[in-house]
BABASE-195790 format. One record per residue (C-alpha): residue number from 1; residue in one letter; x, y, z. Coordinates in pm, whole numbers, plus 50000, padded with zeros to 5 digits. Layout:
! residues N
<nr=NUM | rest=A | c1=X | c2=Y | c3=Z> .
...
//
This chain:
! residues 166
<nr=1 | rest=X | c1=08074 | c2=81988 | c3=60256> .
<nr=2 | rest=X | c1=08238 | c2=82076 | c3=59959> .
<nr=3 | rest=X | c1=08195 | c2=81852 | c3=59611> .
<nr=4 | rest=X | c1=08615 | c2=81747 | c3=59621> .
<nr=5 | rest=X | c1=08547 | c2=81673 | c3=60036> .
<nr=6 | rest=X | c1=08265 | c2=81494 | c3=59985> .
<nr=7 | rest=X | c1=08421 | c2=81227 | c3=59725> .
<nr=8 | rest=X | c1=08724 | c2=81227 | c3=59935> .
<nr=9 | rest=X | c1=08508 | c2=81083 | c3=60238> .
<nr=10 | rest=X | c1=08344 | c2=80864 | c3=60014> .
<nr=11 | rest=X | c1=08625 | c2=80718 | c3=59892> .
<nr=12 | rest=X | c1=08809 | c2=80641 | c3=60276> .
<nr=13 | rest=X | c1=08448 | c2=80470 | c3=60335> .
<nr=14 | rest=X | c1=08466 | c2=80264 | c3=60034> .
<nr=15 | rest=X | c1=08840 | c2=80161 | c3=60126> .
<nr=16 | rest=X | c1=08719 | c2=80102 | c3=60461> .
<nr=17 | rest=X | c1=08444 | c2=79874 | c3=60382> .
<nr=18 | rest=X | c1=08717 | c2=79717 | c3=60122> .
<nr=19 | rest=X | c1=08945 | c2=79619 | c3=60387> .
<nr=20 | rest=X | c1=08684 | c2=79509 | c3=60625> .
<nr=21 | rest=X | c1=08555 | c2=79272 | c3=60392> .
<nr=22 | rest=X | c1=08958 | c2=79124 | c3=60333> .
<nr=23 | rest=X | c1=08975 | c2=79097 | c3=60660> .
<nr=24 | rest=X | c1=08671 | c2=78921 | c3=60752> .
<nr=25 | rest=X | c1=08754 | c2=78659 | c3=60489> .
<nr=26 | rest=X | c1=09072 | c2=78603 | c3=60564> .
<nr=27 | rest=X | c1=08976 | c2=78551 | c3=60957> .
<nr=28 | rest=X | c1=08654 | c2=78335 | c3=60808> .
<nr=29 | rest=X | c1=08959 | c2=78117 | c3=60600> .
<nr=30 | rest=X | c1=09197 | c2=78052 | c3=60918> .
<nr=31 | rest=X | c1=08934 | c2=77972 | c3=61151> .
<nr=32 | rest=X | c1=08819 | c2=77671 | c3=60920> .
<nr=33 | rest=X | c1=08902 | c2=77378 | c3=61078> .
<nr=34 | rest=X | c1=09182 | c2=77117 | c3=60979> .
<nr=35 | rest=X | c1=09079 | c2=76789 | c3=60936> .
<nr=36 | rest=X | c1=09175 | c2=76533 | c3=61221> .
<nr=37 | rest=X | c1=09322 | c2=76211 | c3=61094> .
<nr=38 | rest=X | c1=09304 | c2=76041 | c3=61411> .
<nr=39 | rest=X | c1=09159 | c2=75675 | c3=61395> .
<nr=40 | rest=X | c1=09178 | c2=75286 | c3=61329> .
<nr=41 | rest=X | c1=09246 | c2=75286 | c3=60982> .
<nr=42 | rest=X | c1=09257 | c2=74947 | c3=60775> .
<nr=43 | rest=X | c1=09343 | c2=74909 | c3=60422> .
<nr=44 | rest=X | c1=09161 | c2=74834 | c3=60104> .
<nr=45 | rest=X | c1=09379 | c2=74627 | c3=59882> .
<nr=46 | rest=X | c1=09124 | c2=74674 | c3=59583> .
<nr=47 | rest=X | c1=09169 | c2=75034 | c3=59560> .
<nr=48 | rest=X | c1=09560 | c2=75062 | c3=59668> .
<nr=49 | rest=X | c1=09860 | c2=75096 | c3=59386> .
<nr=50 | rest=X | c1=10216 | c2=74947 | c3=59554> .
<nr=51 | rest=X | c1=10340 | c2=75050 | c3=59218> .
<nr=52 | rest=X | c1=10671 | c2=74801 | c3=59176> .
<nr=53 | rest=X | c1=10603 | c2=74645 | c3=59527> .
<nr=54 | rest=X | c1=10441 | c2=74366 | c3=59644> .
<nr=55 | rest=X | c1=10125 | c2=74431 | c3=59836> .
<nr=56 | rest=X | c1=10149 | c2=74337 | c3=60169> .
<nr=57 | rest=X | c1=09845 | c2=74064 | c3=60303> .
<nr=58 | rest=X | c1=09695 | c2=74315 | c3=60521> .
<nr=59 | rest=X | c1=09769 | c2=74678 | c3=60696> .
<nr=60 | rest=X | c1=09665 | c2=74853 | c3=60986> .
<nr=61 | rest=X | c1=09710 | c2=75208 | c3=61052> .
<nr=62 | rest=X | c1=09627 | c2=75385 | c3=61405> .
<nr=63 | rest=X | c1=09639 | c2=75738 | c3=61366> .
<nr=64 | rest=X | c1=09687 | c2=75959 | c3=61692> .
<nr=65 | rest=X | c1=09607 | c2=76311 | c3=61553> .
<nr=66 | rest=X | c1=09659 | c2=76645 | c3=61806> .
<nr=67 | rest=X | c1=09802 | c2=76922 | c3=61576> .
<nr=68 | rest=X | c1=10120 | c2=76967 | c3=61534> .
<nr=69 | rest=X | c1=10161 | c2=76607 | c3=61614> .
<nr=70 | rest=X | c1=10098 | c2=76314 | c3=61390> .
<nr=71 | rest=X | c1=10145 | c2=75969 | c3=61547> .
<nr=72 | rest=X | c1=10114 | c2=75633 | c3=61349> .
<nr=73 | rest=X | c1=10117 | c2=75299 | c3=61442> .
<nr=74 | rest=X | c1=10098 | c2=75041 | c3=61165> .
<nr=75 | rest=X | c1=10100 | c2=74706 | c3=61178> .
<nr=76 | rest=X | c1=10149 | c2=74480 | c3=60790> .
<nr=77 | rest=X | c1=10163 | c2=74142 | c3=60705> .
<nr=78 | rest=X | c1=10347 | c2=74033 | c3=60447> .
<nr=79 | rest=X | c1=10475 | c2=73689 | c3=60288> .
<nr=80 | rest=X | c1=10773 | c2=73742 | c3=60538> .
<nr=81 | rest=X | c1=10597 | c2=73797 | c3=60861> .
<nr=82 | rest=X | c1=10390 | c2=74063 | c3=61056> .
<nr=83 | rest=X | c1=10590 | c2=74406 | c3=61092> .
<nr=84 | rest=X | c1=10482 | c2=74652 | c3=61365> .
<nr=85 | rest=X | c1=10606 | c2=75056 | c3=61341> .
<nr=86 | rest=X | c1=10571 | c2=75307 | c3=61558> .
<nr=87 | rest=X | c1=10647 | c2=75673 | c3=61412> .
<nr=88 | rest=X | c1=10615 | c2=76047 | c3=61507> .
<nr=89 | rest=X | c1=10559 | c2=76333 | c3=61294> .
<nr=90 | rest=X | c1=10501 | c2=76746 | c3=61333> .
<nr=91 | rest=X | c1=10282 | c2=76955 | c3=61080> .
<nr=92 | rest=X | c1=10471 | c2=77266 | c3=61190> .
<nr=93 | rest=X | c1=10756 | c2=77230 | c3=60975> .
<nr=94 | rest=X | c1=11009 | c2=77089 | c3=61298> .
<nr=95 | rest=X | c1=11250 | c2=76785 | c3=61149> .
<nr=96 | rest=X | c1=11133 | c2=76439 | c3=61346> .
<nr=97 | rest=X | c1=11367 | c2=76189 | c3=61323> .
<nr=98 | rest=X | c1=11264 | c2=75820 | c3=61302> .
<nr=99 | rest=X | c1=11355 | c2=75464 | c3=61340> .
<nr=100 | rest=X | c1=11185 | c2=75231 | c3=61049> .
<nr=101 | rest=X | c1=11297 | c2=74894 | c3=60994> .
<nr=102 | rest=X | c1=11681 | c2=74998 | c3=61169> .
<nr=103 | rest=X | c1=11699 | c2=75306 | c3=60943> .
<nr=104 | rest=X | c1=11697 | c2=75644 | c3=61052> .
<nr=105 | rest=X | c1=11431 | c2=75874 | c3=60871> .
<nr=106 | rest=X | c1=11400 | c2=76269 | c3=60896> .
<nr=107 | rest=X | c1=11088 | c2=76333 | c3=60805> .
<nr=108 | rest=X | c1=10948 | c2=76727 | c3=60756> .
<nr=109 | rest=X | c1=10590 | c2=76807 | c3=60792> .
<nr=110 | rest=X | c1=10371 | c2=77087 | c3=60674> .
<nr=111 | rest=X | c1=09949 | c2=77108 | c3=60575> .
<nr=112 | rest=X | c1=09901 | c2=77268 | c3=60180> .
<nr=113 | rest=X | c1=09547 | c2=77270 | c3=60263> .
<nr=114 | rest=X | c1=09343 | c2=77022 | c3=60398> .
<nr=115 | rest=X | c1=09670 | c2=76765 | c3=60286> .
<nr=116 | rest=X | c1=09903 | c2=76666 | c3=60546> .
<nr=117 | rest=X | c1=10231 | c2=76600 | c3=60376> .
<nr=118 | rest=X | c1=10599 | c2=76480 | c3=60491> .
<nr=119 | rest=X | c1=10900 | c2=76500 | c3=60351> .
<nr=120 | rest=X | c1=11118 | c2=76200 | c3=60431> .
<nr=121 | rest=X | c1=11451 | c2=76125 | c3=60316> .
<nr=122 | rest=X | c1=11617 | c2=75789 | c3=60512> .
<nr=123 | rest=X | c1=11955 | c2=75570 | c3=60427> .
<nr=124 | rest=X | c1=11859 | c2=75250 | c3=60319> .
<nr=125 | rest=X | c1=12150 | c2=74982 | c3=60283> .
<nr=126 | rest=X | c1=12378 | c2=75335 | c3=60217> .
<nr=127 | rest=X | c1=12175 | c2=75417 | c3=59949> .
<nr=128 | rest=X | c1=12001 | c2=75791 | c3=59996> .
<nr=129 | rest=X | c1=11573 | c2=75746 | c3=59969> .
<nr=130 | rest=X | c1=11371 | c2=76054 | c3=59945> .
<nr=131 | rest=X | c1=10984 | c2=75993 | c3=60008> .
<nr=132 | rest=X | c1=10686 | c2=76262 | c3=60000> .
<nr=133 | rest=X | c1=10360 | c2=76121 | c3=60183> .
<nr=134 | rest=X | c1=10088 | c2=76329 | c3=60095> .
<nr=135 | rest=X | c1=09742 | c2=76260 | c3=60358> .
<nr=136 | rest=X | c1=09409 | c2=76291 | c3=60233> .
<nr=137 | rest=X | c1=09066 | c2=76263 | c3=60394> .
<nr=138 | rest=X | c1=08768 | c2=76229 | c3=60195> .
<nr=139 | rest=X | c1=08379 | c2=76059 | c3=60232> .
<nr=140 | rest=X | c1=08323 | c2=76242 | c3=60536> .
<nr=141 | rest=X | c1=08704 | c2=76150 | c3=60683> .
<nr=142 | rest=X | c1=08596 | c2=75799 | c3=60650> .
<nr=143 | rest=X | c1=08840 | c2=75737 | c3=60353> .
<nr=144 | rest=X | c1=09203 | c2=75809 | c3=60366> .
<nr=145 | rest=X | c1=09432 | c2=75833 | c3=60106> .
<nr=146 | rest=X | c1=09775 | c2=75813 | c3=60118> .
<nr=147 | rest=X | c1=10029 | c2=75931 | c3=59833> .
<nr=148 | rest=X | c1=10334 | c2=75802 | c3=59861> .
<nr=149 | rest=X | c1=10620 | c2=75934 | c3=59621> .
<nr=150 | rest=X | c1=10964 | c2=75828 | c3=59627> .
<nr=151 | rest=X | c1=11299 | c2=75901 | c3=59478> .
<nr=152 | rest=X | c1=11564 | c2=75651 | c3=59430> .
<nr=153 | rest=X | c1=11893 | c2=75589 | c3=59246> .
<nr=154 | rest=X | c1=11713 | c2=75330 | c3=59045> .
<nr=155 | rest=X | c1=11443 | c2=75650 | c3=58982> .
<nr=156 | rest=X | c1=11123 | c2=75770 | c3=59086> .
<nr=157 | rest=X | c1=10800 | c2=75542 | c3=59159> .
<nr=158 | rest=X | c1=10468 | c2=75635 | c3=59353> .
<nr=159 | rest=X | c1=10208 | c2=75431 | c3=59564> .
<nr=160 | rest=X | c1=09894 | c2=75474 | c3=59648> .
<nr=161 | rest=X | c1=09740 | c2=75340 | c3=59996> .
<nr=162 | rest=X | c1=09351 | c2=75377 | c3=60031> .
<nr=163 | rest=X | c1=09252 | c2=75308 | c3=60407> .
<nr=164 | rest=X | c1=08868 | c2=75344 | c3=60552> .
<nr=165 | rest=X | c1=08790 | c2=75386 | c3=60909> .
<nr=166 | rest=X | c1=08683 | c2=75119 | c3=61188> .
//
């Protein structure tokens, strides 16, 4: 084999290792299991930020969690009563609309990561609310953390809910 043949061969082999190894990692990086958020969920007051809210006396959170689908079911109690709502999401970018409180919400979901987050915007009293939830599981998934982010005409204010499993 001549000197000029021989590097060329070397070279396809090196390219051909090269892309073997991209394409083992990128396999290695999709087949990495998303977190499940699914559980009874209850919520540390300590450790949460309602930002210019009032806290409510207690929350509940039951988390049904079969990619792309996201259901909750929380239950808060507040100074005016016990609230119960039931809500559906999708992960796979599909618009879910939603009932809370007698307003419709359209809510858009999509994973940057291991972070669940959805895009809300809703009509409250017929003023237009934008809200970004972003989900996080840490120690273990025995700690969630929820990011919430909203935009209003009065401006922009974030809260922070930190939840640990039953």
């Amino acid at each position: 084999m001549s000197s000029l043949r021989f590097r060329r061969f070397l070279l396809s082999q090196v390219i051909l290792v090269a892309a073997a190894s991209v394409c083992s990692i990128a396999l290695a990086a999709q087949s990495k299991p998303r977190p499940n958020f699914s559980g009874e969920w209850t919520l540390v007051l300590e450790k949460s930020d309602f930002g210019p809210a009032p806290p409510p006396a207690s929350m509940s959170r039951s988390i049904t969690h079969a990619d792309p689908s996201l259901k909750y079911v929380t239950v808060q109690r507040t100074t005016a009563g016990e609230t119960k709502t039931e809500t559906v999401f999708s992960t796979d970018g599909k618009p879910q609309k939603n009932a809370v409180q007698g307003n419709q919400m359209v809510t858009t979901g999509k994973w940057e990561a291991d972070v669940i987050v959805l895009s809300s915007t809703m009509e409250v009293q017929g003023v237009s609310v934008s809200m970004e939830e972003r989900l996080a599981l840490s120690e273990g998934g025995k700690t969630l953390t929820v990011t919430r982010s909203f935009t209003t005409p009065d401006g922009p204010f974030t809260m922070k809910y930190v939840l640990v499993k039953k």
